[in-house]
Structures are given as C-alpha cells and as structure tokens.
TORVEX-70028 format. One line per 8 residues: number of its first residue (from 0); their letters; for each residue y, z, x of N, C-alpha, C. Coordinates in steps of 0.2 Angstrom, whole numbers. Atoms other than C-alpha are relative to their C-alpha. Layout:
<sites>
NUM	A	Y:Z:X:Y:Z:X:Y:Z:X | ... .
</sites>
This chain:
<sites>
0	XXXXXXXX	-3:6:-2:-6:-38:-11:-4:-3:6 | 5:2:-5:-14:-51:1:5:1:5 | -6:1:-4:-7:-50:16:-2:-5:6 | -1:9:-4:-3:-65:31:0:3:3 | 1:-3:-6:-9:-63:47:2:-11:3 | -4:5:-3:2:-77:58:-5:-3:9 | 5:3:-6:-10:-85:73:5:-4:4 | -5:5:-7:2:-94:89:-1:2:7 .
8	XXXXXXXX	-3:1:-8:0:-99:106:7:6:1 | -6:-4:-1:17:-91:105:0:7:-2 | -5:-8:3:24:-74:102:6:-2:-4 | -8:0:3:42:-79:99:-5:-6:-7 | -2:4:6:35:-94:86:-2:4:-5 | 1:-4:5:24:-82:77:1:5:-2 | -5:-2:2:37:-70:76:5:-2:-5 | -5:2:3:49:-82:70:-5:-4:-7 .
16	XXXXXXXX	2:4:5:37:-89:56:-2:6:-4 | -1:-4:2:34:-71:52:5:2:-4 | -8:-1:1:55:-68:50:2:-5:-6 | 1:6:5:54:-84:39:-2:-1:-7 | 3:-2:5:42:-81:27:0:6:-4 | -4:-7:5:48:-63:24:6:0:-3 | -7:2:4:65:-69:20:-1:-2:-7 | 2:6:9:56:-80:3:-3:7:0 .
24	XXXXXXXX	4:-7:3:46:-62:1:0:6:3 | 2:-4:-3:49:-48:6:-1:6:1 | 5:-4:3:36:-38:-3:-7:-1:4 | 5:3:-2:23:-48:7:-2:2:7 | 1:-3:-6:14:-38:20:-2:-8:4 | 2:6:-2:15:-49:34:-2:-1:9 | 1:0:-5:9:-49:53:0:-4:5 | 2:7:-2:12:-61:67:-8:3:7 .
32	XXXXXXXX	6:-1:-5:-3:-63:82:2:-6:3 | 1:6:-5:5:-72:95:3:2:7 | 2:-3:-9:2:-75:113:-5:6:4 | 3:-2:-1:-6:-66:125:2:6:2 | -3:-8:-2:-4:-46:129:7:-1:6 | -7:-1:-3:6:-50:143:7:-5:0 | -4:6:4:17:-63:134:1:-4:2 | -1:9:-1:12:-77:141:-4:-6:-5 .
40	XXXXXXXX	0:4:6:8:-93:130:-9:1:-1 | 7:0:1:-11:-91:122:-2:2:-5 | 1:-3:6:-21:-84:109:-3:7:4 | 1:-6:-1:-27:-66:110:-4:2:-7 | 5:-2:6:-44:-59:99:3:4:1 | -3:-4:4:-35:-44:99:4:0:-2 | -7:0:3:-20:-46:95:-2:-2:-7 | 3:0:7:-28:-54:80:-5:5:-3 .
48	XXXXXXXX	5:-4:3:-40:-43:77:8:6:-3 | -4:-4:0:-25:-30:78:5:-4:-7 | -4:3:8:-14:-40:64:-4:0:-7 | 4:1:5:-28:-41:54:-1:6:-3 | 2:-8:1:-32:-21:53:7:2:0 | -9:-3:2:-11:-20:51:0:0:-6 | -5:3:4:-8:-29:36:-10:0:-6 | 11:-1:4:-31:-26:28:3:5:-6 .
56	XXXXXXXX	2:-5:6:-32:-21:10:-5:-3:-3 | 4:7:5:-44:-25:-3:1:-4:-3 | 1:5:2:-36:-38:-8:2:-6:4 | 2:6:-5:-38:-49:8:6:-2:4 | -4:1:-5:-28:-56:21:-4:-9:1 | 1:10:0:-27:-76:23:4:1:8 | -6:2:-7:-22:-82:40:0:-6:1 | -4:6:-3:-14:-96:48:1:0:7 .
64	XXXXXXXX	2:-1:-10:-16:-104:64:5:-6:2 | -4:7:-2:-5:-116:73:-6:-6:4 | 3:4:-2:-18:-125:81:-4:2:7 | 3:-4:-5:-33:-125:95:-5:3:3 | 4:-4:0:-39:-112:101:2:6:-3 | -2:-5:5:-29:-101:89:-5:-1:-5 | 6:0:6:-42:-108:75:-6:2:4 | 5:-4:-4:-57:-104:88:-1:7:1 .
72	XXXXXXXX	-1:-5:-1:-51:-88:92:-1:4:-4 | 1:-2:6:-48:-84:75:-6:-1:-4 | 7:0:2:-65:-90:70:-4:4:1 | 3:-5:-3:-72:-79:82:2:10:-1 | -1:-6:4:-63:-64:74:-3:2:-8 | 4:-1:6:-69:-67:59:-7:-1:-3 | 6:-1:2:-85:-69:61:-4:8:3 | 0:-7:-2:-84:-51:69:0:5:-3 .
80	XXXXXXXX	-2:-4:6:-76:-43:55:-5:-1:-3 | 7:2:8:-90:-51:42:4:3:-4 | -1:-2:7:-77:-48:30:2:-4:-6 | 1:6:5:-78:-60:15:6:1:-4 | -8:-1:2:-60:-55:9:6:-2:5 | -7:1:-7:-50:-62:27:-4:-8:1 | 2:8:-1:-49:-82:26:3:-2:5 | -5:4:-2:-42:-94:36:3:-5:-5 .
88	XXXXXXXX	-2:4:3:-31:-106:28:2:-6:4 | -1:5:-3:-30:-124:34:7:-2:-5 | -8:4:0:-10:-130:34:4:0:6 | -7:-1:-5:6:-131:41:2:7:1 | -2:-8:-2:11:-116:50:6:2:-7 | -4:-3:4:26:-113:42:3:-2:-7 | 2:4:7:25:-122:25:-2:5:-4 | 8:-2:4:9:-115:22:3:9:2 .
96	XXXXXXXX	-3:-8:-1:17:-94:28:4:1:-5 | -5:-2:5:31:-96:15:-5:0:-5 | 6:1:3:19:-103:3:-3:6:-2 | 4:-5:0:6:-89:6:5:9:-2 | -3:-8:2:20:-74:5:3:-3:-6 | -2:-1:7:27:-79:-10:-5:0:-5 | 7:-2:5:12:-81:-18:-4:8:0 | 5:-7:1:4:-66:-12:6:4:-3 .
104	XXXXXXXX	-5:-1:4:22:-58:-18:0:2:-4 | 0:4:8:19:-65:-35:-6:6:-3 | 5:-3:3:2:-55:-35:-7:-5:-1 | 4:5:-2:-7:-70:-33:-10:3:4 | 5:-4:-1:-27:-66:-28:-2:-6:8 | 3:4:-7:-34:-73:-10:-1:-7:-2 | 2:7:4:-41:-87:-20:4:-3:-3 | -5:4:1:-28:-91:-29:4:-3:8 .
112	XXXXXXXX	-6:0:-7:-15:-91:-13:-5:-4:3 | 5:4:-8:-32:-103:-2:3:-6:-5 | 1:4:4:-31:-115:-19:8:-1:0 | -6:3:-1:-12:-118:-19:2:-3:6 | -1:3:-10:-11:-120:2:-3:-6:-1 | 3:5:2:-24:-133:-3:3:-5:-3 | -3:5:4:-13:-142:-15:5:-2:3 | -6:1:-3:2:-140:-5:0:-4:5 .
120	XXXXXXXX	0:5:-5:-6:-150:10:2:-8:-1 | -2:6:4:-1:-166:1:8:0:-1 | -5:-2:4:16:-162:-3:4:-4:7 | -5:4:-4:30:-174:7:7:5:3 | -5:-4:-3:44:-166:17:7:-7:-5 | -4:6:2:55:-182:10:-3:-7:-2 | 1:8:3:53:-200:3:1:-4:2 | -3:6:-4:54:-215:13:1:-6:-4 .
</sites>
C-alpha cells in the first residue's frame, strides 16, 4: 500500500490532517511531519525524512506539503533519498490527504494516486 507522508509548518495541522484522512481510510499507512523538533512552527528535514522511513514500502510514499518551505524542505529530502517510488504531490493539503488515503486504501498504485490528485485539482468546493 502507498503510504502518505503529511508535510506542515505545524505539528498540530499535520496531525490533524493525518486524524482526518485516516477517518476515510484506515487501512492507509499514513505519517504527519510537522513542525520543528522543539514544536515550534517550521518544516523539519528530519522529521520528514523520519515519516518517510515510517510509512517506506515498495510501493511508494506520495507526500503533501502545505506550502513554502515545506515544498523546499521536502525537495531536499527527496533528492537525498534518490528514491523514484517517494513523490511529492501538488494539491490541497487536506483534500488531496483524503484523496491519496483512500485511494492508496483501494490499492491504487503511486501513479495512479499522482494522476487522480491531478484531476482532483480542478474540482469546486461548491457553485456560485
């Protein structure tokens, strides 16, 4: 199963978008990485590195970032790792978390789960 690795300035958001997304799945290994070790607001390469190597199978780990220097941070783990199975996914934090557990859930394959977050970027909260 893929599993989600959750990227935030925060602890408590990336907590709470973890608690969230495991509610819609929760079969779906799923990891947050937020804030800094001593819990104050910021990103942390290990903490992400450390979620990443929580929730690592062969079949790949998608993460999500709220914004930043969470995407920086997280770029610069990933290109550490050099691992071709751990994507980032561009979306809404917690849109795109549900999204990504339910699908990985489903059994859904990294690729599939990048190409649905993709299509769901478009998608209206309501109609004016």
């Amino acid at each position: 199963m893929v599993g989600i690795v959750i990227v935030s300035h925060s602890q408590k958001l990336a907590e709470g978008v973890v608690e969230i997304a495991g509610m819609m799945a929760k079969d779906a290994p799923i990891a947050a990485a937020g804030g800094l070790e001593d819990g104050t607001l910021g990103t942390s390469y290990e903490k992400i590195c450390a979620a990443i190597e929580s929730i690592y199978s062969a079949d790949g780990v998608a993460v999500l970032m709220d914004m930043g220097s969470a995407v920086m941070t997280t770029e610069m783990v990933l290109e550490d790792l050099a691992r071709d199975n751990v994507k980032m996914l561009d979306c809404p934090l917690v849109e795109g978390a549900v999204l990504a557990a339910v699908e990985s859930a489903g059994g859904r394959t990294l690729a599939e789960i990048s190409k649905r977050i993709e299509e769901s970027r478009a998608v209206k909260k309501f109609s004016e």
